[in-house]
N, C-alpha and C positions, 0 to 999 in steps of 0.2 A: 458520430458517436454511437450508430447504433450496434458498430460492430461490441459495441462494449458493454454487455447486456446486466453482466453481476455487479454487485455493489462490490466487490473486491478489484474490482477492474476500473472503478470511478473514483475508487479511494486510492488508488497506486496515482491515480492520474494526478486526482487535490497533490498529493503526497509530494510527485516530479514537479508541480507548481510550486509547492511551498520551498523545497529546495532550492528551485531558481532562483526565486525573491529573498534567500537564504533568511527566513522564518522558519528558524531551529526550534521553538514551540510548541507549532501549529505544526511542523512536521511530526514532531514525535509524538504527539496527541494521535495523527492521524495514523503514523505509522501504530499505535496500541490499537487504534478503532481495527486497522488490518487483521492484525492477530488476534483480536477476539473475535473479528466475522469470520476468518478461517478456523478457529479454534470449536466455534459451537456445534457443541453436540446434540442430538436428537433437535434440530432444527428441520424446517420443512421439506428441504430435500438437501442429499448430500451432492457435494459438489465435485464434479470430474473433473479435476482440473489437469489436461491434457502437457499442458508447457507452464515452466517455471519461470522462464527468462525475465517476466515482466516483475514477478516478487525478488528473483534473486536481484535484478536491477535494483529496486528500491532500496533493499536495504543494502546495497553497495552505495546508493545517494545518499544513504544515512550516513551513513559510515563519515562518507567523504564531507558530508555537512558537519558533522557533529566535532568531527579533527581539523576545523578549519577555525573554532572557536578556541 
């Protein structure tokens, strides 16, 4: 887990948990927690974030949780 240093990288992960266990809830809490860690502004440092793939995945497991109710 150390390749996984940001809280946006631990929250993707809860996030791929909570959709396996398909707790639609707790994913979409967690998926809101994502978007306001990415969203803060003048925060302590701004964040590079080099690849998307692992955000666009998530909310592709949104997607697909939330259409499965």
């Amino acid at each position: 887990m150390n390749e996984f240093r940001r809280l946006s990288d631990k929250i993707i992960l809860a996030h791929k948990q909570a959709c396996d266990e398909e707790k639609q809830e707790v994913a979409t809490l967690l998926l809101q927690a994502l978007e306001f860690d990415l969203s803060q502004i003048g925060g302590p440092a701004a964040e590079h974030r080099q690849a998307t793939e692992m955000l666009e995945e998530a909310f592709a497991e949104h997607e697909k949780l939330m259409s499965q109710s």
